[in-house]
N, C-alpha and C positions, 0 to 999 in steps of 0.2 A: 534755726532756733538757738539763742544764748540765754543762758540765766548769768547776772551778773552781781556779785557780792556789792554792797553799799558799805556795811558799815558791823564793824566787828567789835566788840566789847563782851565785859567780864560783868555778871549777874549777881551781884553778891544777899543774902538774907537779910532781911527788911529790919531784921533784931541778933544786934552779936549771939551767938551761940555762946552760954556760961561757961565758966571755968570748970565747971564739974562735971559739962557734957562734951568735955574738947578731944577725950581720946576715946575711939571708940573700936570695938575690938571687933573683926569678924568670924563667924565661924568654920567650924573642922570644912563644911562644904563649898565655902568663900573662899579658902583658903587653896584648895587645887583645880576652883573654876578659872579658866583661861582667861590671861589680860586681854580681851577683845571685844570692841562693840559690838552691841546688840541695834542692828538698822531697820526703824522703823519713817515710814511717811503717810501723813493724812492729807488729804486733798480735800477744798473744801469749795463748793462752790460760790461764784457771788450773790451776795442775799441785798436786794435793792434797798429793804427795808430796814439795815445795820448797816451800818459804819465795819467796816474791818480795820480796825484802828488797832497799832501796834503797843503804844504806849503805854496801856491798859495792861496788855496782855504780860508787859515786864514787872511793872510795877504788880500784878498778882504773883509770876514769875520769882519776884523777891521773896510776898510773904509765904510761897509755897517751902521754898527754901528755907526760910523758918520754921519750918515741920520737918523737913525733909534733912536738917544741918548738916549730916554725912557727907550726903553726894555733894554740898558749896568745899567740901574740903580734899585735903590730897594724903594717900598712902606716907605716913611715915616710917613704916618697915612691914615685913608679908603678915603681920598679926593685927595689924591698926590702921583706924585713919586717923589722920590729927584734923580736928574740925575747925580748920582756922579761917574758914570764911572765905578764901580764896575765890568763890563762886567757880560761876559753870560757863562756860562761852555760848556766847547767844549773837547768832550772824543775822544779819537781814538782806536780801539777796531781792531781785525784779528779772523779771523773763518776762522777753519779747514779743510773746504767742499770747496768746488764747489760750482758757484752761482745756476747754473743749476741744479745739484741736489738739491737743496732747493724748487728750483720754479718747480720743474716737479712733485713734490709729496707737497707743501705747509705745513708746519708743523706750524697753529695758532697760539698755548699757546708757540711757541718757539720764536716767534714775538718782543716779549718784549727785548727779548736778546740785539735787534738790538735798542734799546727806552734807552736813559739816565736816563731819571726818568721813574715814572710811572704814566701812563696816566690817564684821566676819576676819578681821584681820590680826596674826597677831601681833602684839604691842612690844617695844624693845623693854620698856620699862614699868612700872607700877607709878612713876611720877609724875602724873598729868591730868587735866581735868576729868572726873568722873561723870560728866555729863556733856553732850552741845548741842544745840539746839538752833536750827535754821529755818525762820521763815522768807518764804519766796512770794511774792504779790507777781499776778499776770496780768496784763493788757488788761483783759475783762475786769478783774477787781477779785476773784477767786485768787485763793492760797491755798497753799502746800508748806506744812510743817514737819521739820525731817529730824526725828529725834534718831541720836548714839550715848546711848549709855554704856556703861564698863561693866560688861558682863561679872568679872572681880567680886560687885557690890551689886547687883541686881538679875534678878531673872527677868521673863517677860510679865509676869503675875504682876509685879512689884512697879515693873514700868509701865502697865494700866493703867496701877493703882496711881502711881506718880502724875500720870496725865491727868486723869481725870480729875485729881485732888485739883491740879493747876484752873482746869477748866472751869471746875466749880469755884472759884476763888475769883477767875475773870466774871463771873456773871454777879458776884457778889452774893454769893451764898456758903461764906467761911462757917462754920461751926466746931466744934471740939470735936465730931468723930472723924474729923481730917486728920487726928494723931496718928502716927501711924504706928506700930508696933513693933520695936525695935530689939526686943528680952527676948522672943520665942525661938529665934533661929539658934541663939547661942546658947539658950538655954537646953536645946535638944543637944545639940550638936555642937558642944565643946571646943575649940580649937587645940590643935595637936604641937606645941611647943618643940615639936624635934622631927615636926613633917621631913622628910628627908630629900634634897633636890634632886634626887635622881626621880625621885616619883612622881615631882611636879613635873618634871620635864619629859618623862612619859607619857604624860597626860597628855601635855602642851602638842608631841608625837601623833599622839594619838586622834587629837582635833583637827590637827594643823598639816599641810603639804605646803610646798613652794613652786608648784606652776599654776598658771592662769586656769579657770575656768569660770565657761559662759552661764549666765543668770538668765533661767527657762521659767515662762509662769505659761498655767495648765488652769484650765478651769472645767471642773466636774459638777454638770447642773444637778437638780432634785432628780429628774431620771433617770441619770449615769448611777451616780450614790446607791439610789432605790436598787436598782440592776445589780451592781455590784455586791451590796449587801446581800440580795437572795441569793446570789453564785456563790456567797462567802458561810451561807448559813450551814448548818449541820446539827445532827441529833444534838450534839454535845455544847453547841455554839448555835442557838436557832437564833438568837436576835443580834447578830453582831451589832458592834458599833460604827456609825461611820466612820471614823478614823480608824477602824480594826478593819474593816474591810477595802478603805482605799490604800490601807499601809499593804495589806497582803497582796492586792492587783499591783500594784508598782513594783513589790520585790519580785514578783512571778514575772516580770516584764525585765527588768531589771538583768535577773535570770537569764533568761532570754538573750539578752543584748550582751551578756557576756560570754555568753556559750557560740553564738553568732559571730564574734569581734575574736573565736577558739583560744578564749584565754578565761577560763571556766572558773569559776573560787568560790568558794563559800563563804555565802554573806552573813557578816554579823550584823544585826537588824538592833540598833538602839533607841530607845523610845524615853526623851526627858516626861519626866511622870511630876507633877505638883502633890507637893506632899501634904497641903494645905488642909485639903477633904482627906487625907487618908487616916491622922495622927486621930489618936484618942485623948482625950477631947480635941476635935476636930479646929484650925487656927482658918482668923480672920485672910482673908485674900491682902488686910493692911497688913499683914506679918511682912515685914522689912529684908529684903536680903535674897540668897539663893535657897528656895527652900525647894529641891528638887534633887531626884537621883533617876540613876539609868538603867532601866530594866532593858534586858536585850536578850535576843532567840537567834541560833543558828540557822542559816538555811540553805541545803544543798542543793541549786540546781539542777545538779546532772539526778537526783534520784528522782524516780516518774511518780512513784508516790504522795511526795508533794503535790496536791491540790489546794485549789483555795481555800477549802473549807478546814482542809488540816493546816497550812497558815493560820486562818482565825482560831483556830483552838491552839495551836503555841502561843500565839499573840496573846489571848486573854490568858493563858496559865502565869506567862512571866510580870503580866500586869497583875495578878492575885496575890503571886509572892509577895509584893509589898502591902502587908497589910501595918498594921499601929504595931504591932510586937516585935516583928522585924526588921523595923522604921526604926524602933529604941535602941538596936545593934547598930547600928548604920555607924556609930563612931566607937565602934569596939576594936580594940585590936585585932581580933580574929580576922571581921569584915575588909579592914585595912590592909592587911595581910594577902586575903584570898584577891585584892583588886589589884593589888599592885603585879602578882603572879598573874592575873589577866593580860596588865599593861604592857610587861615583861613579854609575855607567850606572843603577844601581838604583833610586837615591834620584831620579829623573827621568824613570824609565820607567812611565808611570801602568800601561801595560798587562801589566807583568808583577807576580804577586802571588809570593812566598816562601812555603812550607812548609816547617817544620821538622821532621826526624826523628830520631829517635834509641832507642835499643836498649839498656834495661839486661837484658837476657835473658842467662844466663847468668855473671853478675856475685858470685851466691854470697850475693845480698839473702835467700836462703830459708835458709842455710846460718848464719846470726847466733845462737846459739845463749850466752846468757849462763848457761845450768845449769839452766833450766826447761821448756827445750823449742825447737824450729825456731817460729820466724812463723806462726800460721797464713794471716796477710796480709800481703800487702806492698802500698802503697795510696801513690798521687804526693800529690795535695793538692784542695784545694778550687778553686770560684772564684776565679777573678784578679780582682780591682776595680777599678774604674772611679778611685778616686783614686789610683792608683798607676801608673807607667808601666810595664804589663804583657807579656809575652812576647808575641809573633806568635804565627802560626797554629803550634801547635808540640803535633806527634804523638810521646808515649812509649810505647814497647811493654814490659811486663814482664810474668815469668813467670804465670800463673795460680798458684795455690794448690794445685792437683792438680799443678802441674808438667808435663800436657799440652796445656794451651790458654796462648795470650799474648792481656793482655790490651794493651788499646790505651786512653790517658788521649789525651782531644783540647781542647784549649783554641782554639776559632777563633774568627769573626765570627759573631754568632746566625744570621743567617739561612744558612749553610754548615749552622749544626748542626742548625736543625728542620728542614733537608732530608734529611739523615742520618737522623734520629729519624724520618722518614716513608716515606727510600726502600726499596718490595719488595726492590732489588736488592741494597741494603748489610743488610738486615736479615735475608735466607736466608742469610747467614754470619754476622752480628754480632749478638748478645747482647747487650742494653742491663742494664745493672746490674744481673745474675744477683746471688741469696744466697750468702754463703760462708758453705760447712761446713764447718765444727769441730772433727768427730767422726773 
């Protein structure tokens, strides 16, 4: 199996961008999210009765970027973009195969093939395209579309939004509430004129290690989820949610594999929360930018008291805390203060390790629909490498393809994950790289 690049060029907005829209400021939370893309791929089967024509797809490509003028342009210092039209890099690539043989045996670390850049990584500089975007055509006439955007300037919310605005554009259904909304991220949340680089660079610490690890996807059907949730429930927590209860089965396993591998720590459990539904009054999912922060729970292993169900009641308390009122502090000095003393404590504390979580379920990634059909897949990325300064331990859940199981992408330390690949107790729930059906 090869996939092979054709033909690479630069996507520019169908309408210069005005002079009075060309500097555009990001906010306090834009401001120490890490220079790293965001790797996402749709797979899309062949539909006999459309054309999968690419042409199309630039040319809406363009007027998307006419909404979109930010991400055509590049960082001209850690406060701004300058919207100079620049565009976004848009590859066109052909593999050898069948889509369907791909997807009935899944090949991981082959993932990347179909990814322009490389994902979860982080970046030397701020100076580079904010978007790329790779389609690949197979044998059959199926595509796979492999978007990286700069985490910098965009959550996963925003890169929904981004697509589907795209998709609605190729089918010829533009309108006005394709505007996206650009005031709300900065208008909450300020940018900090004398952010300090030690703090960024904590962060950057705090997200980032420099050895290889291997890229695990897990799939938990309707009955695993069901099962898990009632093992999760309790007087004080009777309805968890599915992501509260497959986040607490992971770290109890998690747990496990590190008390096993007798190198024991306490997990700090961080959970990106969309603050979209949270603020009062409540912002459109078009809200532009990083609008999210990290609610996160300790969790000790070695104490026996920890059970599932007291996992789901820390889990929902520290998701409580952010309610609209101390959403409005979020760019207070005090807040600012108390994070960086986090950051600090972090980078000193050998015995506490970091896990990352995060949740595009329900994001509308299956809902992308450029005139050929829904995704049959939606797929995060391959191995992270060892020459690149790669994400932490960092768990993504996304929809299954049936739309009733979520799948779980894990990128950790090898020896976490051939515990996982081994243990009875993760593996009566989890599913190691099931086939996706088609049909």
């Amino acid at each position: 199996m090869d996939v092979k690049v054709i033909s690479k060029e630069s996507i520019k907005p169908c309408i210069p961008t005005p002079q009075h829209l060309r500097n555009y400021k990001i906010s306090f939370i834009d401001q120490f999210t890490p220079c790293s893309y965001i790797p996402v791929i749709l797979f899309y089967n062949a539909n006999d009765d459309v054309d999968h024509e690419l042409k199309p797809m630039q040319v809406a490509l363009a007027e998307t970027l006419s909404y979109y003028y930010p991400l055509a342009g590049r960082f001209k210092d850690v406060y701004s973009i300058e919207c100079n039209d620049e565009g976004v890099v848009y590859v066109e690539a052909q593999a050898n195969f069948n889509l369907s043989k791909f997807l009935q045996n899944p090949d991981i670390p082959f993932l990347n093939k179909f990814l322009p850049f490389k994902g979860n990584c982080l970046e030397p500089s701020y100076n580079q395209p904010l978007v790329a975007l790779q389609t690949t055509t197979f044998e059959c006439g199926g595509m796979a579309i492999g978007v990286c955007m700069l985490h910098k300037v965009v959550d996963a919310s925003t890169m929904s939004v981004f697509l589907k605005t795209w998709a609605k554009i190729s089918r010829g259904e533009g309108d006005k509430t394709l505007h996206p909304d650009f005031t709300s991220a900065i208008s909450l949340f300020p940018p900090i004129d004398s952010l300090p680089t030690k703090f960024i660079t904590d962060f950057d610490n705090f997200y980032f290690q420099g050895s290889k690890s291997p890229m695990r996807r897990f799939l938990f059907d309707s009955k695993s989820i069901k099962a898990l949730k009632a093992n999760t429930s309790s007087e004080s927590v009777p309805f968890p949610s599915k992501i509260e209860a497959l986040t607490a089965f992971i770290c109890k396993r998690i747990g496990a594999a590190l008390i096993a591998n007798n190198v024991p720590k306490t997990l700090m459990i961080t959970h990106a929360a969309n603050l979209r539904s949270r603020v009062d009054p409540p912002l459109p999912q078009k809200a532009f930018g990083n609008l999210l922060w990290l609610a996160f729970a300790f969790y000790d292993p070695l104490d026996t008291n920890n059970e599932l169900p007291d996992l789901g009641i820390m889990l929902r308390e520290v998701f409580a805390q952010l309610t609209a009122e101390n959403i409005k502090d979020i760019d207070s000095e005090c807040v600012f203060e108390s994070l960086s003393e986090v950051l600090e404590s972090l980078s000193t504390n050998e015995n506490i390790k970091t896990y990352r979580f995060t949740s595009w379920c329900n994001m509308g990634l299956y809902d992308v629909n450029f005139g050929w059909g829904k995704p049959v897949w939606v797929a995060h990325m391959g191995d992270l490498p060892a020459a690149n300064v790669r994400s932490k331990q960092q768990f993504v859940f996304i929809e299954s393809a049936s739309r009733q199981g979520i799948e779980l992408w894990v990128a950790s330390d090898e020896e976490e994950i051939r515990f996982l690949e081994k243990d009875a107790e993760f593996l009566a729930y989890a599913n190691p790289n099931p086939s996706i059906c088609i049909n």
